[in-house]
KEKOLLO-747019 format. One record per residue (C-alpha): residue in three letters; x, y, z. Coordinates in steps of 0.2 Angstrom, whole numbers. Example, Ala and Ser with C-alpha at 12.3 -4.5 7.8 and 13.67 -1.06 7.14 Angstrom:
BEGIN
PT     r       x       y       z
PT   ala      62     -22      39
PT   ser      68      -5      36
***
This chain:
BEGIN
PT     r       x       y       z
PT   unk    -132    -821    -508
PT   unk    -121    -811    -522
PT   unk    -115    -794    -513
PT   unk    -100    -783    -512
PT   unk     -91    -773    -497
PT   unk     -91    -756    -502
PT   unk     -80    -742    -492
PT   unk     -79    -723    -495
PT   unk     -71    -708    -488
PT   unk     -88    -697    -492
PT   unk    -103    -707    -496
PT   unk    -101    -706    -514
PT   unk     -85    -712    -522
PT   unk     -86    -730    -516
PT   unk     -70    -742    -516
PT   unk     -74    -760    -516
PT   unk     -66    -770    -503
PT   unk     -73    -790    -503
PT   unk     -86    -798    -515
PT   unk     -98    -814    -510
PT   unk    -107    -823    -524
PT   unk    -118    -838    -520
PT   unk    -117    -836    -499
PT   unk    -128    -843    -490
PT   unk    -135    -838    -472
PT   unk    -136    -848    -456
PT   unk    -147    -840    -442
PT   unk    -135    -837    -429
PT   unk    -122    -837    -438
PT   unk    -111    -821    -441
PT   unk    -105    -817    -459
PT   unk     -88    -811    -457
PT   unk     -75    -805    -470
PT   unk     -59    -797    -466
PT   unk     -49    -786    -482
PT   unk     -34    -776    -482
PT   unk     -35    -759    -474
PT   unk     -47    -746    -480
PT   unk     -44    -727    -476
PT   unk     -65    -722    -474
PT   unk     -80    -718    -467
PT   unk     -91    -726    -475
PT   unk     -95    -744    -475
PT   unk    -111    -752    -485
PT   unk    -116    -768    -491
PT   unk    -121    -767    -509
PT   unk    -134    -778    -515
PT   unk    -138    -781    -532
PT   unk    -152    -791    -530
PT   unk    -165    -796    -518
PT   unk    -169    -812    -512
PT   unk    -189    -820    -514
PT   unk    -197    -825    -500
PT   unk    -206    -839    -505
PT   unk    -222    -837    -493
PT   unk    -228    -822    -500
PT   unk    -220    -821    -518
PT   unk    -211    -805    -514
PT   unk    -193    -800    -512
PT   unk    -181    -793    -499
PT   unk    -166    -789    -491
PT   unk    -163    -789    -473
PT   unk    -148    -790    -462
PT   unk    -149    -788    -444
PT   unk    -135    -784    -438
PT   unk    -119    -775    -449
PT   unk    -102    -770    -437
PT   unk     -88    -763    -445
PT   unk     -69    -767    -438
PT   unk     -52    -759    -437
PT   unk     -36    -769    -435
PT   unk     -30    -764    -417
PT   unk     -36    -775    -402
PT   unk     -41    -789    -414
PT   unk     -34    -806    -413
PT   unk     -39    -825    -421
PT   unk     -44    -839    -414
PT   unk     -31    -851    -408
PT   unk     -29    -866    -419
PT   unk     -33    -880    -411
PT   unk     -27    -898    -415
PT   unk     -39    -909    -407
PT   unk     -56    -909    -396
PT   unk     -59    -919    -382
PT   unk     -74    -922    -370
PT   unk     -80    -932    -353
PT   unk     -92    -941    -364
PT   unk    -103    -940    -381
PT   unk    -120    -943    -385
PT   unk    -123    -956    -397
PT   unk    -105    -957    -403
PT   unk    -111    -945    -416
PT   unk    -112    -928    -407
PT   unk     -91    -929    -402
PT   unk     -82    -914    -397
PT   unk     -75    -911    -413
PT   unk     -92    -902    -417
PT   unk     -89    -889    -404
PT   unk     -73    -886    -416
PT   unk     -81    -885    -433
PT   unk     -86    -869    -436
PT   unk    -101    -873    -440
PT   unk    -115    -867    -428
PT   unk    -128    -880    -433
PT   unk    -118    -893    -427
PT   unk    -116    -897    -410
PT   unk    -106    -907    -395
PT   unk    -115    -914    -380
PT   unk    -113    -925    -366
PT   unk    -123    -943    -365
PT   unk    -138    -940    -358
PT   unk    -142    -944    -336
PT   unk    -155    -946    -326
PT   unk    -147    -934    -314
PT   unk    -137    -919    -316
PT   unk    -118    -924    -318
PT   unk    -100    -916    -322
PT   unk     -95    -915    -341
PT   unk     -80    -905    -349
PT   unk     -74    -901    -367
PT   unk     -57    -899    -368
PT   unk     -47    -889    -383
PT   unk     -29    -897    -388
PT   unk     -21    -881    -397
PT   unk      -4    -892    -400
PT   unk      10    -884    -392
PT   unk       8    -871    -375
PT   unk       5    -856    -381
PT   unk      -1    -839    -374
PT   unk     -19    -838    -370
PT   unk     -30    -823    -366
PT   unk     -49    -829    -368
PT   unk     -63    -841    -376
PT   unk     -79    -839    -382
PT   unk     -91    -853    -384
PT   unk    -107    -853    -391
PT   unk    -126    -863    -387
PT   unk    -132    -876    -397
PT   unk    -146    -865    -410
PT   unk    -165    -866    -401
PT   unk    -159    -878    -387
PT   unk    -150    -863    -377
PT   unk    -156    -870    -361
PT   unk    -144    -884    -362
PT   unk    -130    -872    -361
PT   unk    -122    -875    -344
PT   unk    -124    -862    -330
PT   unk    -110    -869    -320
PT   unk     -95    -873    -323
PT   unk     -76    -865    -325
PT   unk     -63    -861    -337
PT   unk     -46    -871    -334
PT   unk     -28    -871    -343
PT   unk     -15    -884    -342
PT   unk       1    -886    -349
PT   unk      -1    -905    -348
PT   unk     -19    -912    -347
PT   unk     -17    -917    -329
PT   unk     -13    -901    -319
PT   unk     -27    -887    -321
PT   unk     -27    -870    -317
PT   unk     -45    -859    -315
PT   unk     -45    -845    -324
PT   unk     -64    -839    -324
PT   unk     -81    -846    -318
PT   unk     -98    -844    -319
PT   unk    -111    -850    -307
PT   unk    -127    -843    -316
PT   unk    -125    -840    -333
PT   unk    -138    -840    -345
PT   unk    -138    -846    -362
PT   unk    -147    -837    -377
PT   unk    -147    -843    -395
PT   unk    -137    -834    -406
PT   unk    -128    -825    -393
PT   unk    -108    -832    -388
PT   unk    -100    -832    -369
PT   unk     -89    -821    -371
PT   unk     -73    -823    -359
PT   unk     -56    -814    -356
PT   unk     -43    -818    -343
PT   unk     -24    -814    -338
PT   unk     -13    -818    -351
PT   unk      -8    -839    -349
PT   unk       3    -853    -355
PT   unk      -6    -868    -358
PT   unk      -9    -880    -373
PT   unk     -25    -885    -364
PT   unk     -41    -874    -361
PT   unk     -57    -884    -353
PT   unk     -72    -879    -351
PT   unk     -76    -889    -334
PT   unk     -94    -892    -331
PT   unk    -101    -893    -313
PT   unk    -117    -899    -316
PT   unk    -128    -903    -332
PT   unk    -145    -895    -334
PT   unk    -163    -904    -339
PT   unk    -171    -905    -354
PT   unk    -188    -904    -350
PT   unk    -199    -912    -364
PT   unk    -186    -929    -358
PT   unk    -185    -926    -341
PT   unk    -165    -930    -345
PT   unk    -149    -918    -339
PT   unk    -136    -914    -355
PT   unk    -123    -901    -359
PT   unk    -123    -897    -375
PT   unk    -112    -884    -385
PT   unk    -111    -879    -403
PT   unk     -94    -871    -404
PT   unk     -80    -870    -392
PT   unk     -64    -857    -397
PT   unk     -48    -852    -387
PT   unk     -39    -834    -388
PT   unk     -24    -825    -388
PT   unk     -22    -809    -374
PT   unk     -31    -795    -382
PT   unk     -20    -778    -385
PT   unk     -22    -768    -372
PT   unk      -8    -755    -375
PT   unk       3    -746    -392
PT   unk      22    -739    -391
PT   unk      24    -724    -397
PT   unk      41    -720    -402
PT   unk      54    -706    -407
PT   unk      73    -701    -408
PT   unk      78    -690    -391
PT   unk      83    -673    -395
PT   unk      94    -663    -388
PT   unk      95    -650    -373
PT   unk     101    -638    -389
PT   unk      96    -643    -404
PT   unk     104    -660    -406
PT   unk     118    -656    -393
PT   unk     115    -664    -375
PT   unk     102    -671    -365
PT   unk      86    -663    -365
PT   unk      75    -660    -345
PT   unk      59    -668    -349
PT   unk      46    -673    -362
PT   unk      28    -673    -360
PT   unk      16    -682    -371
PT   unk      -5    -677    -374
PT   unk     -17    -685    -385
PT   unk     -32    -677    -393
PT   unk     -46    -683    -405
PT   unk     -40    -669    -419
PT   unk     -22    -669    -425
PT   unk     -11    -657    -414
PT   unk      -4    -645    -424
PT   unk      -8    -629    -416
PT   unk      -5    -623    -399
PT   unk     -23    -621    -397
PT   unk     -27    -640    -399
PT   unk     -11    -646    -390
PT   unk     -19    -633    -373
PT   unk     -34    -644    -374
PT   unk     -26    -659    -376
PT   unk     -24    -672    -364
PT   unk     -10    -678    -355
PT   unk      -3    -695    -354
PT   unk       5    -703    -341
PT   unk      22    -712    -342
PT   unk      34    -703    -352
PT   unk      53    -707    -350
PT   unk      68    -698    -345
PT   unk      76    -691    -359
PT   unk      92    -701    -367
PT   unk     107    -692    -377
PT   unk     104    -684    -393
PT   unk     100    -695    -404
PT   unk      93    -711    -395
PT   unk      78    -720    -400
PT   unk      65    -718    -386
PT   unk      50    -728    -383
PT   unk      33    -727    -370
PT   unk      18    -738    -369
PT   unk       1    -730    -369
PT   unk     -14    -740    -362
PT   unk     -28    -740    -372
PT   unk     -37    -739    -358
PT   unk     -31    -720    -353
PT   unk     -40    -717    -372
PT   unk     -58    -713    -379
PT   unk     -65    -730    -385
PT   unk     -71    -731    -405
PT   unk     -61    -714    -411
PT   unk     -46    -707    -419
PT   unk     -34    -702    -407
PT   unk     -19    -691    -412
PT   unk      -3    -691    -403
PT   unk      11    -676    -399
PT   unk      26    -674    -389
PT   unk      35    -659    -384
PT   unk      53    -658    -375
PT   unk      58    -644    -360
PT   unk      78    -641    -357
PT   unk      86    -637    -340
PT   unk      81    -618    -344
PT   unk      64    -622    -346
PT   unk      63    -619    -365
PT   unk      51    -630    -375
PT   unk      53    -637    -390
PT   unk      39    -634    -404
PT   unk      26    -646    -410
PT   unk      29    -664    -415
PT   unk      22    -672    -430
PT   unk       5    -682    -423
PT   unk       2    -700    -426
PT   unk     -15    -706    -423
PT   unk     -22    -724    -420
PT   unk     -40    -730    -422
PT   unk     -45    -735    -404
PT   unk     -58    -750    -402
PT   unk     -77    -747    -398
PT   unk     -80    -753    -381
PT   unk     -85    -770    -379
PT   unk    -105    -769    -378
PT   unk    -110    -779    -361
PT   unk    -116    -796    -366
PT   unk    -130    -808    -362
PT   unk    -119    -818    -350
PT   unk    -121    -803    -337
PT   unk    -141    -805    -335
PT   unk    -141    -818    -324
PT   unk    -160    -823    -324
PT   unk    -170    -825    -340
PT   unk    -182    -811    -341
PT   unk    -174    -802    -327
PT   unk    -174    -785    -338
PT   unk    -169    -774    -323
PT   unk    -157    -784    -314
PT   unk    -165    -786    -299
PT   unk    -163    -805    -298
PT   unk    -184    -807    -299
PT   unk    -194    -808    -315
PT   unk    -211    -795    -314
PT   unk    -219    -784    -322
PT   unk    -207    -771    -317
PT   unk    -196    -779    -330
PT   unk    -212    -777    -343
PT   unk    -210    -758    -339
PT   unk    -193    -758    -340
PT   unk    -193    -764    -357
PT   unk    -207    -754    -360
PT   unk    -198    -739    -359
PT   unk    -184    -744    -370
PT   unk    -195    -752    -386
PT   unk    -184    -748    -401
PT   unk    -171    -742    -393
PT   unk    -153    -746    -397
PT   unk    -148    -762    -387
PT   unk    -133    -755    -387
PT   unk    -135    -740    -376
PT   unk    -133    -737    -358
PT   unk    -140    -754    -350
PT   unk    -152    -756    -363
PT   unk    -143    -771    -365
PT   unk    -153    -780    -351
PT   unk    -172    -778    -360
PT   unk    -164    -789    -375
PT   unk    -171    -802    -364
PT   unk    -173    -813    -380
PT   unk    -157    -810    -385
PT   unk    -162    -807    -403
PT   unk    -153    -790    -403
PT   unk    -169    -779    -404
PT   unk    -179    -773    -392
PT   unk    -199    -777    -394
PT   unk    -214    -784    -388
PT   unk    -206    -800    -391
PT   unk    -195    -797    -375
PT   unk    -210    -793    -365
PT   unk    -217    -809    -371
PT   unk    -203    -818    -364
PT   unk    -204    -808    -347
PT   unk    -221    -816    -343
PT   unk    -218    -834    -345
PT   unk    -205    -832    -333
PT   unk    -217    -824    -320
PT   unk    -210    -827    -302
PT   unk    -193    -833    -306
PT   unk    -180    -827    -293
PT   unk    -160    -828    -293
PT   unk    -156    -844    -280
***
């Protein structure tokens, strides 16, 4: 409950950057905390005191997961200005739940005999440009997340325009559909439902979601910029420029031979002119410090020296998520569920769910990979994609 946020450029002389007293947890529920920028390597959570677990008197920390962020290729959620939905059960379970924030509360359609259509609409107010959603399943009823259905914008609630679709999805508790799309103009974002799924225990068909969010584009490029030298000195026009990046600062021949080129550099202006070019981020490592160096060559092929060398922090690629296993307890992606998914796992207990397509044996979606997941893999014994 009472901890701080802690950085430090050598494990030892630790900075604090964000302090919680009193917070309180909510399974599936990420705690997130934003601060202003920290130069570091280090990133802890420092915690005063445990907590007691009442069941066996003792006392603990433990954290599941803990991810650290840069600023580049991160974006908040759209506000969003009112919540609207096909139908609601009970009165009492209304679209505005999916808008919370809160994970414990939920939306869902009234209850049919029959699988039907729903939606959940998001009102952000005024068209704005949208790049992505993420919605997440009602906690321990994930089955009830819909496999079918589409994401649609509109400027005006009446037109709709598709911008993804799913036709198999499977929902996990704890675990958010995660979408991005081509940048679009819309004040409307629905998530358009084809058909809702059974509950079992009632016999009766719902769609049911605990939290529905709308998205700017993402990032996906940075300007570098400069003033244009000359072909002499700061007389003329220069011949060429050619720009390389490298994941150490470049500021000896050495490192600017191994560096890498990038594509897209300009002409050269006059003497003197601001010049700009767009990198891609990705024509760059993922999750590193990238360094940046331009050089200049004049009609007599004589190049210039060093330039001083930026760097920007690049974003860890995203890790695959959930949404891609298609079948529950289809570990190795072959659309049946058998015990070759129990070997598959098998091979993998312990391992980081993050690496390669270890992904796929996190068939509980829990974020570890254990017996757990094999014990997932039997009750769905048989199971084939349709």
């Amino acid at each position: 409950s009472d901890f701080t946020i802690d950085v430090s450029v050598n494990g030892q002389d630790w900075t604090t950057a964000a302090t919680e007293t009193g917070y309180t947890p909510q399974t599936g529920v990420w705690y997130e905390k934003t601060f202003t920028d920290q130069t570091a390597r280090y990133v802890r959570i420092a915690v005063p005191s445990s907590s007691l677990y009442a069941a066996n008197g003792k006392y603990y920390t433990q954290i599941a997961e803990l991810d650290a962020y840069g600023e580049t290729n991160t974006a908040s959620e759209l506000s969003v200005s009112d919540a609207t939905c096909s139908s609601a059960l009970y009165n009492t379970y209304v679209a505005a739940n999916a808008t919370d924030g809160n994970a414990n509360t939920f939306w869902s359609c009234q209850a049919a005999a029959s699988a039907q259509t729903a939606s959940l609409t998001l009102d952000l107010g005024s068209t704005q440009s949208v790049g992505g959603v993420r919605a997440l399943p009602r906690s321990n009823v994930a089955e009830l997340f819909p496999s079918n259905f589409a994401i649609q914008v509109s400027t005006n609630a009446v037109d709709w325009t598709p911008v993804a679709s799913e036709t198999v999805y499977a929902g996990y508790t704890g675990i958010w559909y995660e979408r991005n799309f081509s940048q679009q103009s819309a004040r409307y974002v629905r998530l358009a439902i084809s058909a809702t799924k059974e509950y079992t225990p009632n016999g009766l068909y719902y769609a049911q979601i605990a939290e529905f969010d709308a998205y700017p584009p993402v990032v996906d490029a940075i300007e570098l910029g400069w003033t244009a030298p000359g072909a002499s000195g700061n007389i003329g026009t220069a011949a060429s420029y050619e720009a390389r990046y490298s994941t150490s600062e470049i500021t000896s021949q050495g490192i600017w031979d191994a560096a890498t080129g990038l594509p897209g550099e300009p002409t050269p202006s006059a003497a003197g002119t601001n010049q700009t070019m767009n990198v891609n981020l990705a024509d760059l490592p993922t999750g590193t410090r990238v360094y940046f160096g331009i050089r200049t060559t004049n009609a007599d092929a004589n190049v210039s020296g060093l330039s001083n060398s930026p760097y920007i922090d690049t974003p860890a690629a995203p890790l695959p998520l959930a949404k891609q296993q298609m079948l529950p307890g289809d570990a190795n992606g072959d659309c049946s569920v058998n015990l070759l998914d129990i070997v598959f796992i098998g091979q993998r207990l312990g391992q980081d769910v993050r690496t390669a397509d270890n992904w796929r044996a996190d068939v509980t979606g829990d974020g570890r990979i254990d017996v757990m997941d094999q014990v997932l893999v039997r009750k769905h014994l048989g199971a084939e994609c349709r």
